[in-house]
Every structure is written in structure tokens, then in C-alpha cells.
C-alpha positions in Angstrom: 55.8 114.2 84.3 58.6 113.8 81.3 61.0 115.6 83.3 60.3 113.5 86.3 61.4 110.0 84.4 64.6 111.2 82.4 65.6 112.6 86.4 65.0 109.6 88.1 67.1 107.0 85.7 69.4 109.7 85.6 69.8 109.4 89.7 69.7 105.1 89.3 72.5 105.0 87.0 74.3 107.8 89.4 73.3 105.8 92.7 73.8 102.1 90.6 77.5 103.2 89.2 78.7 104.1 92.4 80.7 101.6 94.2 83.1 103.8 96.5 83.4 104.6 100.3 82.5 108.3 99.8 79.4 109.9 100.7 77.0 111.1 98.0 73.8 113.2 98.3 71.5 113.5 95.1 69.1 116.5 95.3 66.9 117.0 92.2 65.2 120.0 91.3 62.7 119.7 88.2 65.4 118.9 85.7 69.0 119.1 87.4 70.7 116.8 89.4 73.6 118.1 91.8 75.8 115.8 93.2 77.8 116.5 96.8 80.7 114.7 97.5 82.4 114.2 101.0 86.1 113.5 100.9 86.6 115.6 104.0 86.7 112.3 106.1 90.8 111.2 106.9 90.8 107.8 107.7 93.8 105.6 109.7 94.6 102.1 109.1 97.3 100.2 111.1 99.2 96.5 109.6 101.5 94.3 111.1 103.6 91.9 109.1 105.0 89.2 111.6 106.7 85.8 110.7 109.0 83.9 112.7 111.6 86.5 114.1 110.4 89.1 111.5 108.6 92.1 112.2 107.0 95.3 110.9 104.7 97.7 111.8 102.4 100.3 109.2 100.3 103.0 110.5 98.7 104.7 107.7 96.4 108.3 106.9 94.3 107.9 103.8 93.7 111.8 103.2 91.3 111.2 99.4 94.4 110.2 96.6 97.8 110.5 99.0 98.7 108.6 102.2 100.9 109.1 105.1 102.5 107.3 108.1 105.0 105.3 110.2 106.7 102.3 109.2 109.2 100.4 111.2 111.1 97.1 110.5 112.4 94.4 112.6 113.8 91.8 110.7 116.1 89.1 112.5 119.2 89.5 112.1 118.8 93.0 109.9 119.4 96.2 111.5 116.3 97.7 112.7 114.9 100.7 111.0 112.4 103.2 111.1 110.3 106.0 109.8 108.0 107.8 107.9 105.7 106.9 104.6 103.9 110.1 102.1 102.9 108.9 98.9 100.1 108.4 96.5 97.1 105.9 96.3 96.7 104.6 92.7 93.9 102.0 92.2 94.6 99.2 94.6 98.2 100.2 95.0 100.2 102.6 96.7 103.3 104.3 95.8 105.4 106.1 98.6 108.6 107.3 99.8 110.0 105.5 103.0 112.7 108.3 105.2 113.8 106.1 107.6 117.2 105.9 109.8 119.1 103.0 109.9 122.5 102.6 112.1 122.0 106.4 112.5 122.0 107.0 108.8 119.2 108.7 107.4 118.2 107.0 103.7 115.3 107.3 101.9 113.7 104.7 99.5 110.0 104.2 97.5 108.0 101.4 98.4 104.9 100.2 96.7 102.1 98.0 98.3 99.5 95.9 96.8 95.8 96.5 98.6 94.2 92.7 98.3 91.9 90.9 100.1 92.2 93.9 103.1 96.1 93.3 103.3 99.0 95.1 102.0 101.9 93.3 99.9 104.9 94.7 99.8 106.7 94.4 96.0 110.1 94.0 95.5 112.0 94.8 92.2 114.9 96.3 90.5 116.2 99.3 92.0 118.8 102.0 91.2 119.6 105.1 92.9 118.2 108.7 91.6 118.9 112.2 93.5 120.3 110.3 96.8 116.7 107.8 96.6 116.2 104.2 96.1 113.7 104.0 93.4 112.4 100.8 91.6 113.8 100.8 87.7 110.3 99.7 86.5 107.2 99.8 89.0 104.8 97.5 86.9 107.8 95.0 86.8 107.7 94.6 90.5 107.6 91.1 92.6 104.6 90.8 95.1 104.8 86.5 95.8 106.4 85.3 98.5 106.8 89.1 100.3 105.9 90.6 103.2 102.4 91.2 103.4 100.9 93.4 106.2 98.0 92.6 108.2 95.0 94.9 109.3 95.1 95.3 113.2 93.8 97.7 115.3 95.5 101.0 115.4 97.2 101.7 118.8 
């Protein structure tokens, strides 16, 4: 019966601290707890950013701490561009590399979003060039009012 108390606040602080999407199984055996994590899950999310004659499209893979995708903008009277997203998921903000082509020119720059409220906001910053990339000079001095913020839609 002494066992049995120091286990079960032991699995309420586990199940209590837990505030994540992941999947958690508690087994208990007389005195040890083991803890099973699923992470295996990939999961897609799709955004739109539309206003006025803008556009842009984000199709996203959430794969545990890393994300992938397409992104394509449309902005009115910018040239159109178009590619891919890998990066990192930090927090509530991700941090990736955008290869896109652009007037048949193939560039490749970081961009960082802003997860808030269920939408994405782009931030916008100082940038310089390093090893043929756009990168920003200082990511925690980056811009995210009055930006391009991405909407969650439906994946197509």
C-alpha cells in the first residue's frame, strides 16, 4: 500500500504536466512507471495568405522538431515565385529555408514564421547574404506587425 500512493502522484503530476499533442501511455508496475511516447504520427497543415491582389499558398509536414513543404507567392505586381520549405520547429516559431525559382533563377532564402492564435506570421528583418543564402542578421530582432500572415485552410 506505500508503493501504491508515491506511484499514483507520480502518474498525476506526469498526466497533469502534460500539455502536448503527443500520445502517452503510463503502465505501472509495483514501483516503476514507464512512459511510451508516439511521435510516429506526420501531420500536414495547409495556409493561405490572401489580401487584395496578394497571394500565397503554405503546405506544411510537421515530422516531431523539423517541417517541410511548398510555398508559392503571388504578389501583384512582384514576380511570382515558388518552391520548397525544410526547417526546424522551435517553440511557437519556425525557422526554414525557402529554394524557390524566380524569373527562372533558382535562390534560396530563410524564412521564419510566428505560430499564434492557429495562423502563421511571416517576420521580416535585416538580411545579408551567407554561402549564396539570404539569411536574417539577427532572428530575435525580426518584424512580425503588419506582415503576411497565413491562414489555416483545408489541405488540397
Amino acid at each position: 500500500m506505500k508503493n501504491i500512493i508515491p506511484v499514483l502522484a507520480v502518474a498525476s503530476a506526469l498526466l497533469a504536466s502534460c500539455q502536448s499533442n503527443t500520445t502517452k501511455t503510463i503502465t505501472s508496475t509495483d514501483s516503476t512507471i514507464t512512459t511510451a511516447v508516439d511521435t510516429s504520427k506526420n501531420s500536414e497543415q495547409c495556409f493561405e495568405y490572401v489580401k487584395n491582389k496578394d497571394t500565397a499558398t503554405l503546405k506544411l509536414m510537421n515530422n516531431n522538431s523539423t517541417v517541410s513543404g511548398d510555398l508559392a507567392y503571388n504578389l501583384y505586381e512582384k514576380d511570382k515565385n515558388n518552391g520548397t520549405v525544410d526547417g526546424i520547429v522551435k517553440g511557437d516559431t519556425i525557422i526554414a529555408n525557402y529554394t524557390f525559382q524566380s524569373e527562372g533563377k533558382a535562390s534560396v532564402r530563410q524564412v521564419v514564421w510566428l505560430r499564434k492564435d492557429g495562423k502563421l506570421i511571416e517576420g521580416f528583418g535585416e538580411s545579408e547574404e551567407v554561402d549564396g543564402k539570404m539569411k536574417f542578421k539577427n532572428i530575435n530582432q525580426l518584424k512580425f506587425e503588419n506582415s503576411i500572415e497565413f491562414n489555416p485552410v483545408d489541405c488540397k
